[in-house]
C-alpha positions in Angstrom: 16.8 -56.8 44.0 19.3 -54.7 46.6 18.3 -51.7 48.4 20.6 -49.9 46.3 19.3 -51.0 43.2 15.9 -50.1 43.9 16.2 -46.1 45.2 18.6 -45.8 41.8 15.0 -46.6 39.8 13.0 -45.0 42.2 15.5 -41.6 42.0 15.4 -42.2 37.8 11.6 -42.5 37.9 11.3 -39.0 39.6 14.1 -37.0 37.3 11.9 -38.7 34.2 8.5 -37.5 35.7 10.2 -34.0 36.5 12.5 -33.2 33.2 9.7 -32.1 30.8 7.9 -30.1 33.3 11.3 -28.3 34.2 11.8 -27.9 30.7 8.2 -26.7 30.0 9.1 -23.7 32.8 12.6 -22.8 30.9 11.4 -23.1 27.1 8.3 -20.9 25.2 8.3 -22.2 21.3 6.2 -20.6 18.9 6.2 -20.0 15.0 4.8 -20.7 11.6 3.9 -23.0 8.6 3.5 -21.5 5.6 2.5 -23.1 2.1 2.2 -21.0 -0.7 1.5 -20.7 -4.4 2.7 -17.6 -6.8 1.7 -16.9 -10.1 4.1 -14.1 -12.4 3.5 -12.7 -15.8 5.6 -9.8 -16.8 3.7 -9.1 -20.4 6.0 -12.2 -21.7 5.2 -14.8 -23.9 5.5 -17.3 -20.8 4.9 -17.0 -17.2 6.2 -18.2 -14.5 4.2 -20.1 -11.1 5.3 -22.1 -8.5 4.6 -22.9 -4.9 6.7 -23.2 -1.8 6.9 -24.1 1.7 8.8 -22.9 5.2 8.4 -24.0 8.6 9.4 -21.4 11.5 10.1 -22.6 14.6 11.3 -19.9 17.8 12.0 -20.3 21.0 13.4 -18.5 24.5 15.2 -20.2 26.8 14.5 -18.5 30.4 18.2 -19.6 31.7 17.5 -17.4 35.2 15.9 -14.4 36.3 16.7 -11.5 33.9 18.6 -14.1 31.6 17.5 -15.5 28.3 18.8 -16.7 25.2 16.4 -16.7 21.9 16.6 -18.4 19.0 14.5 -18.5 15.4 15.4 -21.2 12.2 13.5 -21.5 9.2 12.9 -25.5 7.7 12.7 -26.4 4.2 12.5 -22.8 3.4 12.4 -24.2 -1.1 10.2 -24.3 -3.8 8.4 -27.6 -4.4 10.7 -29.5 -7.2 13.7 -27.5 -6.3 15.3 -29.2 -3.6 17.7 -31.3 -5.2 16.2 -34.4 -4.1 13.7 -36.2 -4.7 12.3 -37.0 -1.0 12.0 -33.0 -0.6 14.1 -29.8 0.5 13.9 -31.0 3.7 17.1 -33.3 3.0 19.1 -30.1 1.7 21.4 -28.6 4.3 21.0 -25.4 2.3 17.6 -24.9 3.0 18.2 -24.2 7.0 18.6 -20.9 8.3 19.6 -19.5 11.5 18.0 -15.9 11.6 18.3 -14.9 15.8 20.7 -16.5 17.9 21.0 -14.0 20.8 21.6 -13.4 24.6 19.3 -11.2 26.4 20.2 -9.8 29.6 17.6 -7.6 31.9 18.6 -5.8 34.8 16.5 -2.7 36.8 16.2 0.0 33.8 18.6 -1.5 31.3 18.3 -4.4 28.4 21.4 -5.6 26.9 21.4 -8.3 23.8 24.4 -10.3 22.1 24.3 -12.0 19.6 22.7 -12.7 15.9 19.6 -10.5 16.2 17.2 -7.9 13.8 17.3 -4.1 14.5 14.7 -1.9 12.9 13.6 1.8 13.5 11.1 4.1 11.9 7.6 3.3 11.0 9.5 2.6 7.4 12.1 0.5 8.8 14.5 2.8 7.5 17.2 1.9 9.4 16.7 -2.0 9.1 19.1 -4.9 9.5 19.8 -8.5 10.5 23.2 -9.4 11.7 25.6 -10.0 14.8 25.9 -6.8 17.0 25.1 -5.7 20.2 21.9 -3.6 21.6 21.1 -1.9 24.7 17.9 -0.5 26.3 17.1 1.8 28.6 13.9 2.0 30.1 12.6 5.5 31.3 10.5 8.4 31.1 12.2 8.5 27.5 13.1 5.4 26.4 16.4 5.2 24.3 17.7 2.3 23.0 21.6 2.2 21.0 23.3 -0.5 18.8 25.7 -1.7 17.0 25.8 -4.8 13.9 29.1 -6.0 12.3 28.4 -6.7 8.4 31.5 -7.9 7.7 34.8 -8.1 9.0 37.9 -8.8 6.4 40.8 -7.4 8.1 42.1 -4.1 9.3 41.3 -2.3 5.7 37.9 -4.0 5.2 35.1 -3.6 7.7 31.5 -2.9 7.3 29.3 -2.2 10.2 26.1 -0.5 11.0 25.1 1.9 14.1 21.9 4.1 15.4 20.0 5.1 18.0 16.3 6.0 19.3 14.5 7.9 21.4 11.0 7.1 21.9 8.0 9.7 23.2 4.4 9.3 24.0 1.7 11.4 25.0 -1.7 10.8 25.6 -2.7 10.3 22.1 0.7 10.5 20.1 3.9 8.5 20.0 6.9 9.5 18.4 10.5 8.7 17.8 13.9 10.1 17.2 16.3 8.2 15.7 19.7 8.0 13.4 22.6 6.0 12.6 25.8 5.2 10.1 26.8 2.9 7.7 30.5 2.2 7.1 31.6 -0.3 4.3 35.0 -0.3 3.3 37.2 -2.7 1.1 40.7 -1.5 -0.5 39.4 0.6 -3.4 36.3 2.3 -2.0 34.3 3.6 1.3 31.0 4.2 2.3 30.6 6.3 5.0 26.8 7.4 5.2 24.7 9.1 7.6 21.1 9.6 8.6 18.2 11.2 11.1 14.9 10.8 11.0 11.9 11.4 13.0 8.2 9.6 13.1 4.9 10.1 14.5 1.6 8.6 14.9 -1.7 10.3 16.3 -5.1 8.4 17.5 -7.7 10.9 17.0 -10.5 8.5 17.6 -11.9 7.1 14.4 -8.6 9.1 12.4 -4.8 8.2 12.9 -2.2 9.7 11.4 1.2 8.1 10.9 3.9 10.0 9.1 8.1 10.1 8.9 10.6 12.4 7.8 14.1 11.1 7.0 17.4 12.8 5.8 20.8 10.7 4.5 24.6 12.4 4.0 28.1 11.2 3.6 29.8 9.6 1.2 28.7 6.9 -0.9 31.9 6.1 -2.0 35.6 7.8 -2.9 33.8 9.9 -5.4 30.0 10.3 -4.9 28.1 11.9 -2.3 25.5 10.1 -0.4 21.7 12.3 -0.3 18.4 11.8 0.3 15.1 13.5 1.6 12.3 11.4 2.0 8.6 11.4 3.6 5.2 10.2 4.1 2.1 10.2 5.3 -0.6 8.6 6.4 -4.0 9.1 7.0 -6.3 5.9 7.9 -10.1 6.6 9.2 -12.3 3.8 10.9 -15.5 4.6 8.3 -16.9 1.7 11.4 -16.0 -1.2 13.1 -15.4 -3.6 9.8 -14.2 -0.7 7.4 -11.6 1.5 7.1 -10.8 4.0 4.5 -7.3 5.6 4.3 -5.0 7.9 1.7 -1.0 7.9 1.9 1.1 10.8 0.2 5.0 9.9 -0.7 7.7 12.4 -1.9 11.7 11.5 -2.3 14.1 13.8 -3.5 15.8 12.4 -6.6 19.0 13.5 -8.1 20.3 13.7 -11.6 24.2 14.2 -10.5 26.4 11.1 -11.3 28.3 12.7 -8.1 25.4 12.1 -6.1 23.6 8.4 -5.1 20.3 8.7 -3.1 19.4 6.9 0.0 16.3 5.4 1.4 17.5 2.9 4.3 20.6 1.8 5.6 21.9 -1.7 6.5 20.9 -5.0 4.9 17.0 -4.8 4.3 16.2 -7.9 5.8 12.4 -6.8 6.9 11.9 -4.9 4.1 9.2 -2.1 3.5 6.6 -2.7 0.6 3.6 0.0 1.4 2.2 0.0 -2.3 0.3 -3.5 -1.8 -0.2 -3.9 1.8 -3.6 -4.7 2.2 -2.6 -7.0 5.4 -2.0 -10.0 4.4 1.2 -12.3 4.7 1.8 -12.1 0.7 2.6 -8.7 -0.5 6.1 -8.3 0.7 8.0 -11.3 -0.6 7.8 -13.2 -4.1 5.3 -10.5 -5.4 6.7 -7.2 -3.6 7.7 -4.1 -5.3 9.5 -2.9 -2.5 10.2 0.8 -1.4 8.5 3.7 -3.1 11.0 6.4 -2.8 13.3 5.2 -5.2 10.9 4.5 -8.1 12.2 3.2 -11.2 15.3 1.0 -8.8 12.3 -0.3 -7.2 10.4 -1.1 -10.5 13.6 -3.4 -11.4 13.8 -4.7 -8.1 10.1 -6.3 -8.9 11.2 -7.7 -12.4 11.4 -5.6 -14.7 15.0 -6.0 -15.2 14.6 -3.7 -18.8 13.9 -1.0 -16.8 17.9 -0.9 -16.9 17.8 0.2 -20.2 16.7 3.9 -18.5 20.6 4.9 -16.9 22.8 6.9 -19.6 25.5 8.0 -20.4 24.6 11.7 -19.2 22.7 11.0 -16.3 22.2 8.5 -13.1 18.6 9.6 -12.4 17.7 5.9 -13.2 19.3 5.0 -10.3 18.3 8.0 -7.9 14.9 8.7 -9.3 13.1 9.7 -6.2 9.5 9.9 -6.6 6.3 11.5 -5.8 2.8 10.1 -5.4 -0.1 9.1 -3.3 -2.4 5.9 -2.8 -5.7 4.8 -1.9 -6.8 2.3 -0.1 -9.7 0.6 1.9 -9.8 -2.7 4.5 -13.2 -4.5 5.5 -13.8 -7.2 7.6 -17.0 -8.6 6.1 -17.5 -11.5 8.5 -15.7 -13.2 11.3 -13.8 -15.1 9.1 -13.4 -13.0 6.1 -11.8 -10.2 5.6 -10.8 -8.0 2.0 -8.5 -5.1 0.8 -8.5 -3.1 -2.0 -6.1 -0.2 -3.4 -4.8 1.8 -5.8 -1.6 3.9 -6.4 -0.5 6.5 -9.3 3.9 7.0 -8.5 6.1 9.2 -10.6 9.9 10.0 -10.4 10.8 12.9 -8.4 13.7 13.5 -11.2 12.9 13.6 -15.0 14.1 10.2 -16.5 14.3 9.4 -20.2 11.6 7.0 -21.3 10.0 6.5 -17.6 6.4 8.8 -17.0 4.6 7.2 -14.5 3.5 3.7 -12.8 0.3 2.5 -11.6 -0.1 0.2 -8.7 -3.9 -2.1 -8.0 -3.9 -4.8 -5.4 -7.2 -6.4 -3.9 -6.4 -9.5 -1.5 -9.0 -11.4 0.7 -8.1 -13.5 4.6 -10.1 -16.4 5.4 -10.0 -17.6 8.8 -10.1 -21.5 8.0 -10.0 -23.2 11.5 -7.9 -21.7 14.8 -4.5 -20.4 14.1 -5.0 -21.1 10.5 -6.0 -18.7 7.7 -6.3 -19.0 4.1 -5.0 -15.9 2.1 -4.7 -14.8 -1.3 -3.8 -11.7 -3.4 -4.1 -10.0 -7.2 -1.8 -7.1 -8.1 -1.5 -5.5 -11.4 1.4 -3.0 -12.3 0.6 -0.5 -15.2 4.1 1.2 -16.6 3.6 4.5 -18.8 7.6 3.5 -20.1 9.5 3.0 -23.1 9.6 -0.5 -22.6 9.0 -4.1 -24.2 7.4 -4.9 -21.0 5.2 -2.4 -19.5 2.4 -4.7 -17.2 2.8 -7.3 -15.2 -0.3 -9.2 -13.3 1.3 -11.2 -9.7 -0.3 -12.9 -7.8 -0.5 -15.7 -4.3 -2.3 -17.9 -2.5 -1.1 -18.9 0.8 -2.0 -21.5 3.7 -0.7 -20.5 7.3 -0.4 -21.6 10.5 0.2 -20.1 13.5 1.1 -21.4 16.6 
């Protein structure tokens, strides 16, 4: 064997040995497995269960100092049986999603990202999207970070886009944030042009915190109807002891009853969502079996299923679709062991505006976490929605069971 030869293996030999642990430096992974099963019944005369699967995978890649590029994609993201084949979802292109695909760059006081990406602000995520946009940061006695996401983008008379800002405080035992932003959605027969500022706070007073925002929307909703809204909460958890707490929200949206007015709760596309009615902490409440945001009542109550709940808009009035609402809930959270852990609540909501044929809802939810092995927990969750409503369907019982993985 020549020379040659020989220092060409013995040069391969140390790029094999030295690839993965170069690669190990430059690239973090992490994520989640998820298998769940779901259980509906809407007072029908059939019901509806099913189970599903997704596998998350993340990752940074640390390119040089101050430069990184991130990336998250969920596999097999289907319901069992509804793949479209029969070796599994995994063989469907469709069932692949890119959701971040961003550059990050970090220099001195200042953070600047470009790319696919999520943006959320307020404790409500009322300002809350996932798209292509830019974002900077600036680190500081008060931090402020500013963005920018491009919805859409049909030609010179068609653009939607989304902007904001926030300001973060903190004191000793308070934090707080500043923050607004705009929507604009145009096409060639309407725009949206709408506006909003909102604050938040949360106190640690020792065994009590106290989290609470205040948010205000204007503009235009479209050529002909205004944009409003004036929403806020509170809440008030208190550590009873180190494996129970107790805690009590209070909610209250303005509604309208103008069909020259639409109310607002968030802006941009939703993708975090913000379901507070059932969150008892586990992973369940706030997909197949959400009811989603509470200021808007009776949209919300057809956003969980109860697509009758149409039947509530008139002629006269658009209150159905800007109810507002007012309300509170209880709740409690106990860790009973090391490896179990259970919720309970209850919530009484009503419609801000008076609507035809809609009083009231009632909202229970108990849920239980069992820490299986490491990284793994077991969870599962019972809700029942009580409708005082003019309806055929006025009830529903949801409910899941999930396996996860974490790692």
């Amino acid at each position: 064997m020549s020379r040659f030869l020989k220092s060409m293996i013995v040069l391969l030999a140390i790029v094999a040995m030295a690839t993965p642990v170069m690669a190990e430096d430059m690239l973090s992974l992490g994520g989640q497995m998820r298998v769940r099963g779901w259980y509906k019944d809407f007072d029908t005369d059939s019901t509806n269960s099913y189970i599903d699967q997704r596998l998350r995978i993340g990752g940074k890649l640390s390119v040089a100092d101050g430069v990184s590029i991130t990336f998250r994609t969920d596999i097999t993201e289907q319901a069992w049986g509804n793949g479209g084949s029969e070796y599994g979802s995994g063989r469907m292109g469709g069932t692949q999603q890119w959701d971040r695909a961003h550059i990050d760059l970090t220099k001195g006081n200042v953070h600047v990202r470009a790319g696919q990406q999520y943006v959320g602000y307020g404790l409500a995520q009322t300002i809350n999207s996932q798209d292509a946009g830019f974002k900077v940061d600036f680190k500081g006695a008060v931090p402020v970070s500013a963005f920018w996401l491009l919805d859409d983008q049909n030609g010179t008379n068609a653009d939607s886009y989304l902007y904001g800002a926030n300001a973060g405080f903190k004191g000793d035992n308070f934090k707080a944030n500043l923050f607004g932003g705009g929507q604009t959605k145009s096409d060639l027969l309407q725009e949206e042009n709408v506006y909003m500022l909102g604050a938040d706070v949360v106190f640690n007073l020792e065994a009590l915190t106290l989290s609470s925002e205040l948010n205000y929307f204007t503009g235009d909703a479209s050529d002909d109807v205004d944009a409003v809204g004036l929403q806020f909460f509170l809440d008030a958890a208190f550590a009873v002891s180190e494996t129970l707490t107790v805690g009590g929200e209070f909610y209250y949206a303005q509604g309208t009853d103008d069909v020259d007015e639409r109310q607002y709760t968030y802006l941009g596309n939703d993708f975090n969502g913000y379901d507070p009615l059932f969150d008892l902490g586990t992973s369940l409440h706030d997909e197949q079996i959400m009811f989603g945001r509470p200021f808007d009542l009776v949209q919300s109550i057809v956003g969980a299923g109860f697509g009758a709940a149409n039947n509530f808009t008139t002629a006269e009035t658009d209150a159905a679709n800007s109810s507002g609402a007012l309300g509170a809930r209880v709740y409690a959270k106990a860790k009973v062991s090391d490896s179990v852990s259970l919720g309970g609540s209850f919530a009484y909501m009503e419609p801000e505006e008076d609507v035809d044929g809609f009083d009231s809802a009632m909202f229970y939810a108990v849920s239980m976490k069992y820490k299986v092995m490491a990284n793994t927990s077991l969870q599962a969750q019972l809700q029942y929605v009580d409708l005082d409503a003019d309806l055929e369907q006025d009830n529903a019982i949801l409910g899941g069971v999930g396996l996860f993985v974490n790692f």
